[in-house]
DRENTITI-100085 format. One record per atom (N, C-alpha, C, O): x, y, z; residue in three letters; chain; atom name. Coordinates in Angstrom, 3 decimals. Example, Ala and Ser with C-alpha at 12.3 -4.5 7.8 and 13.67 -1.06 7.14 Angstrom:
DRENTITI-100085
x:13.190, y:-5.690, z:7.800, r:ALA, c:A, a:N
x:12.300, y:-4.500, z:7.800, r:ALA, c:A, a:CA
x:13.200, y:-3.300, z:7.800, r:ALA, c:A, a:C
x:14.236, y:-3.319, z:8.465, r:ALA, c:A, a:O
x:12.850, y:-2.250, z:7.080, r:SER, c:A, a:N
x:13.670, y:-1.060, z:7.140, r:SER, c:A, a:CA
x:12.900, y:0.030, z:7.870, r:SER, c:A, a:C
x:13.409, y:1.138, z:8.039, r:SER, c:A, a:O
end
This chain:
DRENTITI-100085
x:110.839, y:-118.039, z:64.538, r:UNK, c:A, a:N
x:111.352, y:-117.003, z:63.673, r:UNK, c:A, a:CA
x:110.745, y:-115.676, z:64.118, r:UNK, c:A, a:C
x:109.531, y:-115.590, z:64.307, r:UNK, c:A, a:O
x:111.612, y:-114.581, z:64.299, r:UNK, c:A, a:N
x:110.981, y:-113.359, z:64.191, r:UNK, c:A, a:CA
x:109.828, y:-113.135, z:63.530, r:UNK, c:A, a:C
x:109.704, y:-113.766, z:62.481, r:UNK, c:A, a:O
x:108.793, y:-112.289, z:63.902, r:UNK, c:A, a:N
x:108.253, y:-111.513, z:62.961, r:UNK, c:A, a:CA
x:108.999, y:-110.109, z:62.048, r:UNK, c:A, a:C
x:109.508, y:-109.146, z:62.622, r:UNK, c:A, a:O
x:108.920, y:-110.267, z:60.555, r:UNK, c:A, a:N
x:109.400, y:-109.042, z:59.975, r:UNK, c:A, a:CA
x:108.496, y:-108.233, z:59.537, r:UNK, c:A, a:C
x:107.784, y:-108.759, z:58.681, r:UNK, c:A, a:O
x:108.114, y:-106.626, z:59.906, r:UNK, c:A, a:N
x:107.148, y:-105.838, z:59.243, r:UNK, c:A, a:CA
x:107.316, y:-106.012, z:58.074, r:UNK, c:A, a:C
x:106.241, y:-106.125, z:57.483, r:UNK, c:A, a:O
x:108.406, y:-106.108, z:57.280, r:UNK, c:A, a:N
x:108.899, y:-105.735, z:56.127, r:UNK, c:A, a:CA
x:108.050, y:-106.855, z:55.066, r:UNK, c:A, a:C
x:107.614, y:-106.743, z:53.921, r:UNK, c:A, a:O
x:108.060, y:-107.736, z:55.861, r:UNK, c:A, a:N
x:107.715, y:-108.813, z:54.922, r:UNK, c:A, a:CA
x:105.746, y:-109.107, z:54.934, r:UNK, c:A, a:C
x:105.096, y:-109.833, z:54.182, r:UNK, c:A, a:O
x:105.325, y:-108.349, z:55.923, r:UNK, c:A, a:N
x:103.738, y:-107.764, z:55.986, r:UNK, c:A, a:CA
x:103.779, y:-107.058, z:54.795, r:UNK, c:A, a:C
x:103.511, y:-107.394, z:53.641, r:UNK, c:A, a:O
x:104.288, y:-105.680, z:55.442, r:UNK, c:A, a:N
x:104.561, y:-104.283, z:54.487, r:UNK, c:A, a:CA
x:104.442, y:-104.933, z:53.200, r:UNK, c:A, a:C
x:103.396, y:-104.692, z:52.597, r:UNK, c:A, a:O
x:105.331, y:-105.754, z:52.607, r:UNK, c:A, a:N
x:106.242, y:-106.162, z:51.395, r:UNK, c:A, a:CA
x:104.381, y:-106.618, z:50.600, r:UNK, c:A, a:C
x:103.795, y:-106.135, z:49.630, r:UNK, c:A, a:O
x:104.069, y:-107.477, z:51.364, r:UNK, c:A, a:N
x:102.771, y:-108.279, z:51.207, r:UNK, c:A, a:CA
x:101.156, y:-107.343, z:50.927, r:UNK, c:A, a:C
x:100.183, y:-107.537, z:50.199, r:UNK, c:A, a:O
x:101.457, y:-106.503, z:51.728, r:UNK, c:A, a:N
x:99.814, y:-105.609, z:51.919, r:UNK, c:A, a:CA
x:100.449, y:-104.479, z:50.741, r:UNK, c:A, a:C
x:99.714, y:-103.496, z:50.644, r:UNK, c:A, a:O
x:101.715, y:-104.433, z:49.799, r:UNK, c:A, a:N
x:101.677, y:-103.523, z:48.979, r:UNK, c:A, a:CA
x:101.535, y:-104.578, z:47.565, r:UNK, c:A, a:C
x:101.270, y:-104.443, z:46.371, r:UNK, c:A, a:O
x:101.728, y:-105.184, z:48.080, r:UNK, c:A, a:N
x:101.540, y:-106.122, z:46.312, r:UNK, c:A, a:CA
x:100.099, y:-105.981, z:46.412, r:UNK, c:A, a:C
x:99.377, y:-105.533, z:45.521, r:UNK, c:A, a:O
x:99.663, y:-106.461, z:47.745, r:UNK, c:A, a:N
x:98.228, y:-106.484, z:47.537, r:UNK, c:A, a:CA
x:97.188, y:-106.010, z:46.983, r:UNK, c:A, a:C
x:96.218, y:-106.617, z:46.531, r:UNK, c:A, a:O
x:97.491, y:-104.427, z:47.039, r:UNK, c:A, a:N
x:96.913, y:-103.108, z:47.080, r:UNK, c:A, a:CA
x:97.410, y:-102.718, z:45.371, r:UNK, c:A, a:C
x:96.620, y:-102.132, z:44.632, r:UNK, c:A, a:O
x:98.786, y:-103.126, z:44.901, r:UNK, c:A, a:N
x:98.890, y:-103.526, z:43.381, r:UNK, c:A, a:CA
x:97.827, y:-104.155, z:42.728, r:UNK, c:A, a:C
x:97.131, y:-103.632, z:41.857, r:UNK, c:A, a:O
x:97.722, y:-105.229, z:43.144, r:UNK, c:A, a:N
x:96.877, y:-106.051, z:42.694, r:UNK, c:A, a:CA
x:95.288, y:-105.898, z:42.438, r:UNK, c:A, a:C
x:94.796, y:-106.424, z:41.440, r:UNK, c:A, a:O
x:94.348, y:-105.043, z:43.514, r:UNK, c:A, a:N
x:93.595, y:-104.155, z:44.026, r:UNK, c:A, a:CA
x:93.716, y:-103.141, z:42.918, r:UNK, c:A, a:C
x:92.673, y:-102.541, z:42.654, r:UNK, c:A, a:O
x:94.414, y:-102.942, z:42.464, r:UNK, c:A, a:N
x:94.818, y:-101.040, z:41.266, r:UNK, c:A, a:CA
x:94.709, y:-101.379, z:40.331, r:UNK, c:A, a:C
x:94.487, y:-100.508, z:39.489, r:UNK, c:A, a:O
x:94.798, y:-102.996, z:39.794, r:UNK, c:A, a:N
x:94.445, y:-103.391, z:38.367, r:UNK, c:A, a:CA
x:93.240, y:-104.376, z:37.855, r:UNK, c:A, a:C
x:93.044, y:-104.785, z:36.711, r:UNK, c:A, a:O
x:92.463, y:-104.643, z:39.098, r:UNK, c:A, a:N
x:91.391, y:-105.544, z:39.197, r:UNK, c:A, a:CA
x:89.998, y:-104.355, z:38.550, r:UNK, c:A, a:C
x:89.789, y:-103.177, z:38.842, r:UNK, c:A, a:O
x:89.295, y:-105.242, z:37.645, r:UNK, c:A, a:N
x:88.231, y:-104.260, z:36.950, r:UNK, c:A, a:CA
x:87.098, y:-104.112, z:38.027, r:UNK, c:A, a:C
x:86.576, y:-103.056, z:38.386, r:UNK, c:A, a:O
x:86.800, y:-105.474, z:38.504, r:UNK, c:A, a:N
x:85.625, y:-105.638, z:39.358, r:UNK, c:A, a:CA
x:86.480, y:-105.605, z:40.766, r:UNK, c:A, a:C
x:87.241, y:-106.468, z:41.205, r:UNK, c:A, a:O
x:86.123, y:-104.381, z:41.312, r:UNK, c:A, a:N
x:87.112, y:-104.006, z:43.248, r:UNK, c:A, a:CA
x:85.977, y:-105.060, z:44.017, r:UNK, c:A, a:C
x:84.837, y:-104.597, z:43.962, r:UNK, c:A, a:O
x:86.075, y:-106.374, z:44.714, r:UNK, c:A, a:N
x:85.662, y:-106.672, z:45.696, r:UNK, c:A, a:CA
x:86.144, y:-106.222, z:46.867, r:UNK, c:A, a:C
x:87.348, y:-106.380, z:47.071, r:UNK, c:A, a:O
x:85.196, y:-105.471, z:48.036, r:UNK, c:A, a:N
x:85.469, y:-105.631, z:49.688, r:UNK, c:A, a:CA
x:85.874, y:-106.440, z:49.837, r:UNK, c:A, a:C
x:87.091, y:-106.360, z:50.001, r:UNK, c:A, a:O
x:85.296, y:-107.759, z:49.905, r:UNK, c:A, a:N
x:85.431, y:-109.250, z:50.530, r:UNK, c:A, a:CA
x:86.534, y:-109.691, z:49.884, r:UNK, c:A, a:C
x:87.404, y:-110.257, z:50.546, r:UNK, c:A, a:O
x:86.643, y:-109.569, z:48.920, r:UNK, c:A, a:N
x:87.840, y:-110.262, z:47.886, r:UNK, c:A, a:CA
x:89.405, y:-109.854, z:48.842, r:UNK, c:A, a:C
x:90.140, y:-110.634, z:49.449, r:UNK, c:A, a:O
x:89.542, y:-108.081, z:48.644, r:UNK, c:A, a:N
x:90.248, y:-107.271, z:49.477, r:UNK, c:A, a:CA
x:90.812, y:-108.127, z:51.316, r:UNK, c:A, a:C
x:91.872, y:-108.620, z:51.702, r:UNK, c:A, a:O
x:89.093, y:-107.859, z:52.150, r:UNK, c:A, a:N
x:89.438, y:-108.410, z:53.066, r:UNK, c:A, a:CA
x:89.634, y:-109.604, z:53.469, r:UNK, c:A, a:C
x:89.809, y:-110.038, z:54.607, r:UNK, c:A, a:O
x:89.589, y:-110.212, z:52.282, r:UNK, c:A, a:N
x:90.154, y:-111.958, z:53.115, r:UNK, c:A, a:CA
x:91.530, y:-112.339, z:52.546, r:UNK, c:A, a:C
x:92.104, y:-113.344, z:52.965, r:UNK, c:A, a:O
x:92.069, y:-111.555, z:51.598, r:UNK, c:A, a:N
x:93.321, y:-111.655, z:51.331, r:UNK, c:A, a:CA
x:94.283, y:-110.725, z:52.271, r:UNK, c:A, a:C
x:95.512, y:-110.794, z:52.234, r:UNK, c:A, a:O
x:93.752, y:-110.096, z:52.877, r:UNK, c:A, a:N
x:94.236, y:-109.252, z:53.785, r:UNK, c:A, a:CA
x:94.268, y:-109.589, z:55.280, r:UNK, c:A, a:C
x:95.120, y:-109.233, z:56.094, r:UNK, c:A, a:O
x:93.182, y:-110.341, z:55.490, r:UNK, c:A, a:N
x:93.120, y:-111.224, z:56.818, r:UNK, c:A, a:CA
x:94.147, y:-112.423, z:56.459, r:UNK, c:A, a:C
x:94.963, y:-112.559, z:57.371, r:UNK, c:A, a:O
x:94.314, y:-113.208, z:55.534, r:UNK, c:A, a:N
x:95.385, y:-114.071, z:55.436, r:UNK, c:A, a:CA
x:96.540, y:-113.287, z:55.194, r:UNK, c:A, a:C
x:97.444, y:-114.014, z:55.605, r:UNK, c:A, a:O
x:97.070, y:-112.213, z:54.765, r:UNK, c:A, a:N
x:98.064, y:-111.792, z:54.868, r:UNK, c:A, a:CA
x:98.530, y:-111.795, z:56.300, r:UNK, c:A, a:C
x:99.606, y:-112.201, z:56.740, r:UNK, c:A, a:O
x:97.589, y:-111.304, z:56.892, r:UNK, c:A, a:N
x:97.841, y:-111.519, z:58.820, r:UNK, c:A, a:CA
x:97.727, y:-112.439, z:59.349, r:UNK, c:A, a:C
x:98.536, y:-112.923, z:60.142, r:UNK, c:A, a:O
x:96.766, y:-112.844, z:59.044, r:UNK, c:A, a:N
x:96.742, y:-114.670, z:59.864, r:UNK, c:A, a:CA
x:98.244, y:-115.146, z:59.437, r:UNK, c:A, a:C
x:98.915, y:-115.291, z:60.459, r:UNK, c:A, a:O
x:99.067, y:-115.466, z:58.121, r:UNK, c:A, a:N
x:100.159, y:-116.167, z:58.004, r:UNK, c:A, a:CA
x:101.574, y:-115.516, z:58.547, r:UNK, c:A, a:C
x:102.655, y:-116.054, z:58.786, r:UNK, c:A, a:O
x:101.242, y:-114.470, z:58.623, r:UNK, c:A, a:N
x:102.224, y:-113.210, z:59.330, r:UNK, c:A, a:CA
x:101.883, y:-113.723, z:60.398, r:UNK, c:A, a:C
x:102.846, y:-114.237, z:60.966, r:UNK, c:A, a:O
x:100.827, y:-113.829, z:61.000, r:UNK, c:A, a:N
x:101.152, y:-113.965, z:62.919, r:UNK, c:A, a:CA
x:101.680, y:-115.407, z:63.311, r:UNK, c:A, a:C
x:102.156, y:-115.755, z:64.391, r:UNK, c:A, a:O
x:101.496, y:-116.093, z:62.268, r:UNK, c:A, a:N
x:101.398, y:-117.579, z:62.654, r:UNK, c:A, a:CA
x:102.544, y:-118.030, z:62.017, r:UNK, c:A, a:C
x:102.772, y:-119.234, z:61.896, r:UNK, c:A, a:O
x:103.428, y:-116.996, z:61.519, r:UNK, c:A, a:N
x:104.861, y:-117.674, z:61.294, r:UNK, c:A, a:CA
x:105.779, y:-117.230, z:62.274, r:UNK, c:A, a:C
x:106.940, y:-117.455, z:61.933, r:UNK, c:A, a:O
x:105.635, y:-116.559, z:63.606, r:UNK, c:A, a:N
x:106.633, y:-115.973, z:64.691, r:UNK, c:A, a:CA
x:106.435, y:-117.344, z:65.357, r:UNK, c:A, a:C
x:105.606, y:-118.231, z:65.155, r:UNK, c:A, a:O
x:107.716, y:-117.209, z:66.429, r:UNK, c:A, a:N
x:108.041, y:-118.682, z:67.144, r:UNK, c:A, a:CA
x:108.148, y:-117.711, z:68.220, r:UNK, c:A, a:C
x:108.926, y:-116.765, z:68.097, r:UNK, c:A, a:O
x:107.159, y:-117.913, z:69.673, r:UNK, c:A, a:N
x:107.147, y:-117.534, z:70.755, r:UNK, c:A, a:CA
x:108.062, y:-118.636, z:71.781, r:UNK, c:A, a:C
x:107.858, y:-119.832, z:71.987, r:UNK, c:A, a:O
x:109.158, y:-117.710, z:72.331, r:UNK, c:A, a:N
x:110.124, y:-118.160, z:73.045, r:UNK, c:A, a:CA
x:109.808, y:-118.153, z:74.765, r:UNK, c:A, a:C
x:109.311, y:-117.117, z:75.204, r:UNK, c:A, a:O
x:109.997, y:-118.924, z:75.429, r:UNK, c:A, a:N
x:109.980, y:-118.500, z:76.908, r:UNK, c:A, a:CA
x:111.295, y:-119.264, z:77.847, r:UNK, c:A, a:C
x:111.976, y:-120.274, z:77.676, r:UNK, c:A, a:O
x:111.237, y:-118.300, z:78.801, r:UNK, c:A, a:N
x:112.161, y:-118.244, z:79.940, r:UNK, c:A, a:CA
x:112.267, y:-119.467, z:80.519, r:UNK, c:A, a:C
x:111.359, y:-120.297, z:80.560, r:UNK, c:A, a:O
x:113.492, y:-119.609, z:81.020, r:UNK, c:A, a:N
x:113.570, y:-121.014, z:82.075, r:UNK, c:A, a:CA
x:113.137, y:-120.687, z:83.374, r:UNK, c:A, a:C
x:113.358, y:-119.545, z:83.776, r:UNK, c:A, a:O
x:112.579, y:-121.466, z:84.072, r:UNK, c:A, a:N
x:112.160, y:-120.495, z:85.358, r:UNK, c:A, a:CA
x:110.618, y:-120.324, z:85.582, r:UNK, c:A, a:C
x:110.223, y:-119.683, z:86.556, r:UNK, c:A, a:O
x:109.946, y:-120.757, z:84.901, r:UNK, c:A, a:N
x:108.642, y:-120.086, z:84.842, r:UNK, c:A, a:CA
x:108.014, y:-121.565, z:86.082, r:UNK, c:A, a:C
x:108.489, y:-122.675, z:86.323, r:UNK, c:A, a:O
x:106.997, y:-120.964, z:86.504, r:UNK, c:A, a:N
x:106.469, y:-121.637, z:87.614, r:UNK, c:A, a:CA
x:105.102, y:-122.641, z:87.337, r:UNK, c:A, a:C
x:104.016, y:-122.446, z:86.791, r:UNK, c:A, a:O
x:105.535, y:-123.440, z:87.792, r:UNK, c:A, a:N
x:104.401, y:-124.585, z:86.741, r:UNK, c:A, a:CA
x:103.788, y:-125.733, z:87.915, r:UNK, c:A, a:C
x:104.540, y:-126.120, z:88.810, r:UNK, c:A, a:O
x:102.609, y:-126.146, z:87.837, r:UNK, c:A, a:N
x:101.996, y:-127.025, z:89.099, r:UNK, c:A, a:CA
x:101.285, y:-128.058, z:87.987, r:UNK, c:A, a:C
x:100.421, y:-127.649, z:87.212, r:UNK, c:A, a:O
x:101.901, y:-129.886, z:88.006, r:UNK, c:A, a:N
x:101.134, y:-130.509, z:87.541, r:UNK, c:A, a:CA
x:100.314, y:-131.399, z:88.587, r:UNK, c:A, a:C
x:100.397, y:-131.214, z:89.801, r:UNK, c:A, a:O
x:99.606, y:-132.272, z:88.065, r:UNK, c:A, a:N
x:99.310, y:-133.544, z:89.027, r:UNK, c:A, a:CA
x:100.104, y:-134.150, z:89.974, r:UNK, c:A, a:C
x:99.732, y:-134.556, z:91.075, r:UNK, c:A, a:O
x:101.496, y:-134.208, z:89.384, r:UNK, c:A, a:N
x:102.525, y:-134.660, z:90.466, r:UNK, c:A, a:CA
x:103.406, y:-133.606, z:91.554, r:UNK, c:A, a:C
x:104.178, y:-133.707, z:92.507, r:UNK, c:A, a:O
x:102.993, y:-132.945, z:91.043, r:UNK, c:A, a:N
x:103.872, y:-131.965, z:91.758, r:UNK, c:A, a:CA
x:103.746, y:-130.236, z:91.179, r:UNK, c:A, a:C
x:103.306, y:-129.810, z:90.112, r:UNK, c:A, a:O
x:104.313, y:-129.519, z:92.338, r:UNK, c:A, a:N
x:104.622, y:-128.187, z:91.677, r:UNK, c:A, a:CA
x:106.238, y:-127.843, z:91.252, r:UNK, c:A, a:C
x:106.956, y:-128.208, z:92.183, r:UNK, c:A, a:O
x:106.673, y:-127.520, z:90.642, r:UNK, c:A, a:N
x:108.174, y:-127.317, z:89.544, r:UNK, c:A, a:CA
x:108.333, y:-125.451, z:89.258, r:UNK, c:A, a:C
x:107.717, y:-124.477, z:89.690, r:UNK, c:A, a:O
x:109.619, y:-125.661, z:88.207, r:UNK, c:A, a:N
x:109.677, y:-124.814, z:87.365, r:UNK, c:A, a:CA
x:110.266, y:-125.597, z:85.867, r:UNK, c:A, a:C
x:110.983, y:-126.591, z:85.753, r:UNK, c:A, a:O
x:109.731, y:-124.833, z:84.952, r:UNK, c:A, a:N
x:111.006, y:-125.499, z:84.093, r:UNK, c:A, a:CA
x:112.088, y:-124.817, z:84.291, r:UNK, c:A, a:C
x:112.304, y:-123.943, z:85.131, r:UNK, c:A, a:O
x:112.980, y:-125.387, z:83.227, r:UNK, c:A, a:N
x:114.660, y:-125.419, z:83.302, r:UNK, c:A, a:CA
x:115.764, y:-125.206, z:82.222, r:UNK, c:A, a:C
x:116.992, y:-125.152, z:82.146, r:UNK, c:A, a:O
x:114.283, y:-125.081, z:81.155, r:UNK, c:A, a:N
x:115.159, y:-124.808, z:80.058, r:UNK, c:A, a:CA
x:114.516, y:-123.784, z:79.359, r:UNK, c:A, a:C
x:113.304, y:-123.749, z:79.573, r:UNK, c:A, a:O
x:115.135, y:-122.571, z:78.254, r:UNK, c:A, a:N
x:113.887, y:-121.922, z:77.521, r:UNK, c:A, a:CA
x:112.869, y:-123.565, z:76.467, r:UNK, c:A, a:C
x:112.993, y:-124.721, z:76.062, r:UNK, c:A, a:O
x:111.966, y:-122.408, z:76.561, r:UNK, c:A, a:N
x:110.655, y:-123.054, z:75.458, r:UNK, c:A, a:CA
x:110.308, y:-122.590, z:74.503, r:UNK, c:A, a:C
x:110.285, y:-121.363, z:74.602, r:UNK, c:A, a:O
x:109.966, y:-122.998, z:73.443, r:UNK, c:A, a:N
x:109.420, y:-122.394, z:71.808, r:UNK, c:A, a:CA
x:108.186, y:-123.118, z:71.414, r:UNK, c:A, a:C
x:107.945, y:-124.291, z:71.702, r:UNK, c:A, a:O
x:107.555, y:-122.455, z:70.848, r:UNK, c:A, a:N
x:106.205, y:-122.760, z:69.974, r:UNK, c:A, a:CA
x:105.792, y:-121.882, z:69.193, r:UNK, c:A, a:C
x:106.106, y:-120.692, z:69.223, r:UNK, c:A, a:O
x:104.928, y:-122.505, z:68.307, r:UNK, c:A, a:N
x:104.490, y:-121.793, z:67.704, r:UNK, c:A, a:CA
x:103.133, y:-121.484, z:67.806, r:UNK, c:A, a:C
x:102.489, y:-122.083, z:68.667, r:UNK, c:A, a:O
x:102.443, y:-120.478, z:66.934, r:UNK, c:A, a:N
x:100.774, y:-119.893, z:67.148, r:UNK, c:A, a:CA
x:99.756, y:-120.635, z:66.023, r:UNK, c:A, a:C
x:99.855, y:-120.181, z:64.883, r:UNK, c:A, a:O
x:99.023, y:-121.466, z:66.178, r:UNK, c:A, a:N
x:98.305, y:-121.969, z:65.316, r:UNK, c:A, a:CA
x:96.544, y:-121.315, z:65.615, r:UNK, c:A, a:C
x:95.621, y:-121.668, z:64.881, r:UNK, c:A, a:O
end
């Protein structure tokens, strides 16, 4: 899946809501909801690759032949 700013954006403004009505402001509180806002943002894009790419195993040297997808864990 794409990455959407919108859906960061969408996320780091609730956040910062949320942040505007809290009595006791934690840093830490702040930055680890904010590091998981990014950690799950980066780790929901699906990195695509080319057919063609040049590859050497044990048996041999190749290319693949088809595109490839994965994801970022």
């Amino acid at each position: 899946m794409p990455l959407v700013k919108a859906t960061l954006k969408s996320g780091i403004k609730a956040l910062l809501d949320e942040m505007r009505t809290k009595e006791d402001i934690s840093d830490d509180y702040f930055a680890d909801q904010l590091a998981t806002l990014i950690d799950t943002y980066i780790k929901s894009a699906t990195v695509t690759v080319a057919p063609g790419i040049a590859v050497t195993t044990s048996t041999g040297a190749g290319s693949t032949v088809a595109p490839g997808s994965g994801t970022i864990s």
